[in-house]
Structure formats: structure tokens, C-alpha cells
C-alpha positions, 0 to 999 in steps of 0.5 A, spaced: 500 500 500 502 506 498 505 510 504 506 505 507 514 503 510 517 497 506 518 492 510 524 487 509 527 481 513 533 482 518 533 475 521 530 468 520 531 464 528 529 457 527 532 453 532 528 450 538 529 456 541 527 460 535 522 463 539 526 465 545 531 468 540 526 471 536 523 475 542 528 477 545 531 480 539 524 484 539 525 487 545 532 489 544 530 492 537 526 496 541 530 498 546 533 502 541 528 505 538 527 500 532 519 498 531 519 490 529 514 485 528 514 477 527 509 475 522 513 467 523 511 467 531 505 462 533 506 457 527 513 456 530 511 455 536 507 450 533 512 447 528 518 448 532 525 447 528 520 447 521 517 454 520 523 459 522 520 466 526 522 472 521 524 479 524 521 485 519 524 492 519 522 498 516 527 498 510 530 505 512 532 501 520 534 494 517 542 496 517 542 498 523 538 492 525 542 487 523 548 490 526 545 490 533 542 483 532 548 480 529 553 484 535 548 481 540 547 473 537 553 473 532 558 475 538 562 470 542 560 471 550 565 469 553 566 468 561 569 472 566 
């Protein structure tokens, strides 16, 4: 629809966890003022490890997106 912002895809989660990584990566978006959403959420839940859970952003927010994501799930942690 016109006017509306284009939405593209930053990350996929698909592991047994996806929803967990899915969720919290929403909330870190958030936190740093990025809107998203996770059309894939409830069918993975269902199917998990089959459907992955996509995180959609404004394309004017997705580099930024994908560079707080990956520094936070790309990242070795490591132990103090």
C-alpha cells in the first residue's frame, strides 16, 4: 500500500529456541528505538525447528538492525 514503510527481513531464528531468540531480539530492537514485528511467531511455536520466526524492519532501520542483532547473537560471550 502506498505510504506505507517497506518492510524487509533482518533475521530468520529457527532453532528450538527460535522463539526465545526471536523475542528477545524484539525487545532489544526496541530498546533502541527500532519498531519490529514477527509475522513467523505462533506457527513456530507450533512447528518448532520447521517454520523459522522472521524479524521485519522498516527498510530505512534494517542496517542498523542487523548490526545490533548480529553484535548481540553473532558475538562470542565469553566468561569472566
Amino acid at each position: 500500500m502506498k505510504g506505507e514503510p517497506a518492510l524487509v527481513r533482518v533475521r530468520v531464528f529457527s532453532r528450538p529456541q527460535g522463539f526465545m531468540e526471536a523475542d528477545l531480539a524484539r525487545n532489544i530492537l526496541k530498546a533502541e528505538g527500532i519498531d519490529c514485528v514477527l509475522p513467523g511467531q505462533y506457527t513456530a511455536g507450533v512447528l518448532p525447528g520447521i517454520d523459522g520466526i522472521q524479524i521485519l524492519v522498516r527498510e530505512a532501520d534494517a542496517e542498523r538492525a542487523s548490526e545490533i542483532l548480529a553484535s548481540y547473537f553473532d558475538t562470542p560471550q565469553t566468561s569472566a
